[in-house]
TORPA-4810 file (N, C-alpha, C, O; in nm, 3 decimals):
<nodes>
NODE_1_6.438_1.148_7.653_6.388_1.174_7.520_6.426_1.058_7.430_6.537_1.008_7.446_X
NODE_2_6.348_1.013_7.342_6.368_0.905_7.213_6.453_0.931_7.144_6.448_1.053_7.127_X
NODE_3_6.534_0.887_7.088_6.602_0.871_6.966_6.534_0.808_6.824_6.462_0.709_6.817_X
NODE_4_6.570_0.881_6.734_6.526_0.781_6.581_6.590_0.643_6.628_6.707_0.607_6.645_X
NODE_5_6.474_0.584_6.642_6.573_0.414_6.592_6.659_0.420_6.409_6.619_0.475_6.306_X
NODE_6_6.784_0.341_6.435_6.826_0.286_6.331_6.857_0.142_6.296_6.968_0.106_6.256_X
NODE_7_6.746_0.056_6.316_6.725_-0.105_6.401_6.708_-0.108_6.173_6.665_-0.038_6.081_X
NODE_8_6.781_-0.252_6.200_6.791_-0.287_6.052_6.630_-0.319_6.003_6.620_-0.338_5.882_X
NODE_9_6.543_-0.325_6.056_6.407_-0.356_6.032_6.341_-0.292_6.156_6.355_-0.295_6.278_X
NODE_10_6.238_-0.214_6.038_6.110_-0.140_6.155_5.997_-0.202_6.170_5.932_-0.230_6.070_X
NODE_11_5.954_-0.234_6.289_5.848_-0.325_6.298_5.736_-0.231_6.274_5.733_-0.108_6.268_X
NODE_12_5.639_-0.329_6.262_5.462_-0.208_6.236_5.334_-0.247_6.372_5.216_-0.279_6.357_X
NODE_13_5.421_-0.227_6.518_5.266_-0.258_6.602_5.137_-0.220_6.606_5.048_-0.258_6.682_X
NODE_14_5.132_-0.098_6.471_5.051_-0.020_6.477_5.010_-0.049_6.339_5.096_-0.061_6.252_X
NODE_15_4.896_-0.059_6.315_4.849_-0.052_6.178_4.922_0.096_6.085_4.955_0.197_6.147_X
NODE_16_4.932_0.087_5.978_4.978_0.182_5.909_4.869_0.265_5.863_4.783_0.201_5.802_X
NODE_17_4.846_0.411_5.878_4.793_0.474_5.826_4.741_0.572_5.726_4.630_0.623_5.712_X
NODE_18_4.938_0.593_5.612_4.912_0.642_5.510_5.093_0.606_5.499_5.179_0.612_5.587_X
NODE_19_5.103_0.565_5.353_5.231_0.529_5.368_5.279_0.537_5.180_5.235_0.463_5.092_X
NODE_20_5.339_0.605_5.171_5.432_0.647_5.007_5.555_0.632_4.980_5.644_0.656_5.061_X
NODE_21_5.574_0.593_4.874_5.731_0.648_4.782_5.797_0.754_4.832_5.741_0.859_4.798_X
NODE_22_5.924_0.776_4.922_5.974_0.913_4.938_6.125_0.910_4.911_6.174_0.803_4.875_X
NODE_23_6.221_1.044_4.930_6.334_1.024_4.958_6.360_1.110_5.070_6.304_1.214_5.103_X
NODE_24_6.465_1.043_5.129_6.524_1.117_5.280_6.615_1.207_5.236_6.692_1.163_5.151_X
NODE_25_6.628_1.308_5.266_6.737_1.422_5.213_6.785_1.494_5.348_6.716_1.566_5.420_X
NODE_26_6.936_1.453_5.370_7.002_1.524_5.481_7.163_1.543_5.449_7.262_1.471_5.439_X
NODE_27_7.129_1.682_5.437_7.266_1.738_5.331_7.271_1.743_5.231_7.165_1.777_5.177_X
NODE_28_7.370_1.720_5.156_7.389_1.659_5.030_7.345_1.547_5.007_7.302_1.540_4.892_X
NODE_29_7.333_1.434_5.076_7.304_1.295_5.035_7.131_1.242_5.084_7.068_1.255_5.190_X
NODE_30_7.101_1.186_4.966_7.012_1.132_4.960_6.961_0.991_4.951_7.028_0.917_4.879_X
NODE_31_6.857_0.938_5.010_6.831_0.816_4.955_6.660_0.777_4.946_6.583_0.812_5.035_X
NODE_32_6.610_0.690_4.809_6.495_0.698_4.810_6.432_0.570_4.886_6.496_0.465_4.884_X
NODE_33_6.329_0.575_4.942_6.238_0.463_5.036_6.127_0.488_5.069_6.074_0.594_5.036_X
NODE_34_6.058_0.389_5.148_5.925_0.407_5.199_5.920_0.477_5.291_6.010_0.472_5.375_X
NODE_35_5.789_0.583_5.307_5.748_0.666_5.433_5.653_0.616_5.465_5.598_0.560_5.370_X
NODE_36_5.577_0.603_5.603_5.539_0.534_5.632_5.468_0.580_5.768_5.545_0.556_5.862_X
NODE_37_5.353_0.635_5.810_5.259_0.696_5.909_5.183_0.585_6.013_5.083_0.535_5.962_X
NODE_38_5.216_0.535_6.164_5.102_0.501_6.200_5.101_0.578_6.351_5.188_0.654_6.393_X
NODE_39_5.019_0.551_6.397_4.932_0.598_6.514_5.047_0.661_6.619_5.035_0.762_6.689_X
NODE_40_5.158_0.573_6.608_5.275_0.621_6.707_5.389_0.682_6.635_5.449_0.778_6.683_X
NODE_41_5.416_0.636_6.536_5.551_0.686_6.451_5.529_0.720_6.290_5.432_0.716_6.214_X
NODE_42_5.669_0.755_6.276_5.666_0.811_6.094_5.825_0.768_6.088_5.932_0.822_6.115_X
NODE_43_5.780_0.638_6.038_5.933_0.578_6.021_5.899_0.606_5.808_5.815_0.632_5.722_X
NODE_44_6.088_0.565_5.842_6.105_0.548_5.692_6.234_0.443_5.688_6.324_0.438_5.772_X
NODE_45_6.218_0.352_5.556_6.298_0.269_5.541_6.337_0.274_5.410_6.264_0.282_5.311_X
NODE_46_6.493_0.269_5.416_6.535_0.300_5.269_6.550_0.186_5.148_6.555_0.072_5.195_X
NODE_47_6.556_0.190_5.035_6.554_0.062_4.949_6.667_0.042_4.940_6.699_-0.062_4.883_X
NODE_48_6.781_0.137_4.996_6.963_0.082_4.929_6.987_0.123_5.109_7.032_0.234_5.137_X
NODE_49_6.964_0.053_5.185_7.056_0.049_5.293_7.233_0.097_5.340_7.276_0.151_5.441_X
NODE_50_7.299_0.050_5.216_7.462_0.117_5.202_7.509_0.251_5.224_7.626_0.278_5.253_X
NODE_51_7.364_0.380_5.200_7.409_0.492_5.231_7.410_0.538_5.348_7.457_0.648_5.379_X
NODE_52_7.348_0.445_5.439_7.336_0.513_5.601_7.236_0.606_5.642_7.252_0.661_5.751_X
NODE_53_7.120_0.638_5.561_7.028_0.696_5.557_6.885_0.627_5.594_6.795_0.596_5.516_X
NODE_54_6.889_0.613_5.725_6.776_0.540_5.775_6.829_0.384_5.808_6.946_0.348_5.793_X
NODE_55_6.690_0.277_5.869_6.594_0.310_5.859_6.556_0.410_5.947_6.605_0.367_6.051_X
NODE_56_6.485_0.549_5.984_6.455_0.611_6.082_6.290_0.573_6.128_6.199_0.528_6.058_X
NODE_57_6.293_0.611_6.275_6.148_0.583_6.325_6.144_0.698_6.448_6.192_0.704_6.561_X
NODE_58_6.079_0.766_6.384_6.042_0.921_6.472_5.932_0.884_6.570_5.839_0.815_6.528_X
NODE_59_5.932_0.920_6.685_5.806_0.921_6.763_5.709_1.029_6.740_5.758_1.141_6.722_X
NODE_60_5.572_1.016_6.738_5.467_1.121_6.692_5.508_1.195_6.816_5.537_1.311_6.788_X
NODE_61_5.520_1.166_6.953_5.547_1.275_7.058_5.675_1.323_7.054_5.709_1.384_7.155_X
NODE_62_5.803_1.307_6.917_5.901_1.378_6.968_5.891_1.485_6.854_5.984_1.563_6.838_X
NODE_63_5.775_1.490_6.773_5.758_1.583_6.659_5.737_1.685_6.653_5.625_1.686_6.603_X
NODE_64_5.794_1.881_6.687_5.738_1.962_6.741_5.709_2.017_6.631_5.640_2.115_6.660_X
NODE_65_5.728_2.009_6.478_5.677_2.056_6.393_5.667_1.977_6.281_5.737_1.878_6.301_X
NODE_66_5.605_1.971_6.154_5.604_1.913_5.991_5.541_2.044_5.945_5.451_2.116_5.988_X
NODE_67_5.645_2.046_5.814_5.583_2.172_5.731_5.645_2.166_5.602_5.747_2.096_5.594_X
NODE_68_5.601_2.227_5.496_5.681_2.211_5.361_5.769_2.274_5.371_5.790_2.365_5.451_X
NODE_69_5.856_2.217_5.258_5.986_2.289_5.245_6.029_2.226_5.102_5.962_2.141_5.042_X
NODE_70_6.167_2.288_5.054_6.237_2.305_4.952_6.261_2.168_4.925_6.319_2.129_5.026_X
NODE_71_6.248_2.040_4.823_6.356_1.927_4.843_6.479_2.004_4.721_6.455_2.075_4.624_X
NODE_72_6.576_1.969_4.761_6.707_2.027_4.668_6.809_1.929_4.670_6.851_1.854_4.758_X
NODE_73_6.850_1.956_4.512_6.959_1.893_4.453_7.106_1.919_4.522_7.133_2.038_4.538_X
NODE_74_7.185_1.844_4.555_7.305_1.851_4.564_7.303_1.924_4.729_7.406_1.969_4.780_X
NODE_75_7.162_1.927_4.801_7.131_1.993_4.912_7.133_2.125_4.907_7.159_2.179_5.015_X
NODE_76_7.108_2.223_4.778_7.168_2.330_4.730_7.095_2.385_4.621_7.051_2.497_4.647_X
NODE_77_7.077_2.355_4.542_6.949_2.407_4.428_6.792_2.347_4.438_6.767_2.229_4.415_X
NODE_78_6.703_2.431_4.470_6.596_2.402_4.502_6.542_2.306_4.354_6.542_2.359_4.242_X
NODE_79_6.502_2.177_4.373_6.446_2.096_4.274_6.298_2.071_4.285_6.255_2.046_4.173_X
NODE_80_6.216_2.067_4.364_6.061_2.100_4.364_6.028_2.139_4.545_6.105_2.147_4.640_X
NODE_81_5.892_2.157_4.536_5.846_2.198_4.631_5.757_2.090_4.736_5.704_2.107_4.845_X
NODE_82_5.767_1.996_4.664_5.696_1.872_4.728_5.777_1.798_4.824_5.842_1.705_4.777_X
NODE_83_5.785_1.819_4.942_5.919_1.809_5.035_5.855_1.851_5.187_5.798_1.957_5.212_X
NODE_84_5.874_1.765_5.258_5.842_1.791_5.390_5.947_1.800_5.489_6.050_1.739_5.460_X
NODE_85_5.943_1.869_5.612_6.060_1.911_5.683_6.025_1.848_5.849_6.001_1.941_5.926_X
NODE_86_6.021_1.746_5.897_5.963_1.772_6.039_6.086_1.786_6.128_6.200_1.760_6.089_X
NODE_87_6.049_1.835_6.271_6.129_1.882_6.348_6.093_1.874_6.469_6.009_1.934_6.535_X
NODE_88_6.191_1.767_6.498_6.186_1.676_6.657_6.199_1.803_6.779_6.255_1.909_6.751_X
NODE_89_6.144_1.779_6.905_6.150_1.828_7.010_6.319_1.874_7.046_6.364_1.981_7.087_X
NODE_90_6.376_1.768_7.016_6.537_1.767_7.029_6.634_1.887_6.972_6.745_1.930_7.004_X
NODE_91_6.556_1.914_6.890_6.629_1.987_6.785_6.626_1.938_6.658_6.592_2.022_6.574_X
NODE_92_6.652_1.823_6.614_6.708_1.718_6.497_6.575_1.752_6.395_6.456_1.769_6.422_X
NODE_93_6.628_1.754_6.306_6.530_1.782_6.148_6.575_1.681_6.045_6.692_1.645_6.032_X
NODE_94_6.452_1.628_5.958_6.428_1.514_5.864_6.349_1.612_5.756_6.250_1.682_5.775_X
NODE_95_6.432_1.593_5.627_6.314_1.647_5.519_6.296_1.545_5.417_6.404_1.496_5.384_X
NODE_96_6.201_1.500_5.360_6.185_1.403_5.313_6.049_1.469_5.183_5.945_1.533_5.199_X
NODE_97_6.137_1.395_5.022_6.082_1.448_4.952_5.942_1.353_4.946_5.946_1.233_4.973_X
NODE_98_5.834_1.414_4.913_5.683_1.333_4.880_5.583_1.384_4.836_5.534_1.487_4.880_X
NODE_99_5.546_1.325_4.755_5.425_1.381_4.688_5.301_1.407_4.789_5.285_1.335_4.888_X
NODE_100_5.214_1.516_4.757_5.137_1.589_4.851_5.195_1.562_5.011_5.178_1.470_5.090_X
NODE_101_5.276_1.697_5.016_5.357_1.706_5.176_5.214_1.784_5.246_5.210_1.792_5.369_X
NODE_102_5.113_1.833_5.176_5.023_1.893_5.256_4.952_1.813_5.303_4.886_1.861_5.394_X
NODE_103_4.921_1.650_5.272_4.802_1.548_5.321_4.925_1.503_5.432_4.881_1.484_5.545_X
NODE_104_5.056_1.486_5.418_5.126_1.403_5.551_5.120_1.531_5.646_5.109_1.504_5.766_X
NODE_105_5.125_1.649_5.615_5.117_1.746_5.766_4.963_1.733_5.811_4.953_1.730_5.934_X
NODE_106_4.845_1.725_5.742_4.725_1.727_5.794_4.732_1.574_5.864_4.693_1.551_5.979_X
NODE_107_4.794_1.466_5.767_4.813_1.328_5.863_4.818_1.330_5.964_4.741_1.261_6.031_X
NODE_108_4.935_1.430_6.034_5.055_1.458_6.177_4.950_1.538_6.240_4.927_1.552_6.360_X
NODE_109_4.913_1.568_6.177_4.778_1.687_6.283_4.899_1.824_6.319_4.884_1.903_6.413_X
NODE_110_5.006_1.826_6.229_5.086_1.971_6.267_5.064_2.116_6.195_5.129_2.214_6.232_X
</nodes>
């Protein structure tokens, strides 16, 4: 099974196919960066590198679900609803806040 890469730079062999402003939210800590859709992956790369939050690069085949969910403050008070959750084959879950989370799940085809 794949692992998220955490390679200091994500390459793009694939043309990009829909790609936004997001933040990665796992736990309490957050950080904001690019999301980023192509044909094989849904990487994201963060703009402040120092927090350890990415870069991640999910494989489209290790994705067994994307669906909305809560993004929350402090990982704990729900702060809007524009927030996507996907969930690797592995077990491992990424929620990542973004505007219209319903066009990146129709993206994923999940």
């Amino acid at each position: 099974m794949s692992q998220p890469q955490n390679a200091a730079s994500l390459s793009h062999p694939d043309s990009i196919l829909k790609s936004a402003t997001a933040a990665v939210q796992r736990g309490v800590a957050r950080a904001d960066g690019k999301l980023c859709l192509t044909s094989s992956s849904l990487e994201f790369t963060p703009y402040n590198t120092q927090f350890g939050l990415g870069p991640y690069q999910l494989s489209r085949t290790e994705i067994a679900k994307a669906e909305k969910c809560l993004g929350k403050g402090g990982g704990i008070l729900p702060v809007t609803r524009d927030a996507l959750r996907i969930s690797l084959r592995g077990g491992d879950s990424y929620e990542f806040i973004v505007a219209n989370p319903e066009d990146w799940i129709a993206a994923l085809g999940a």
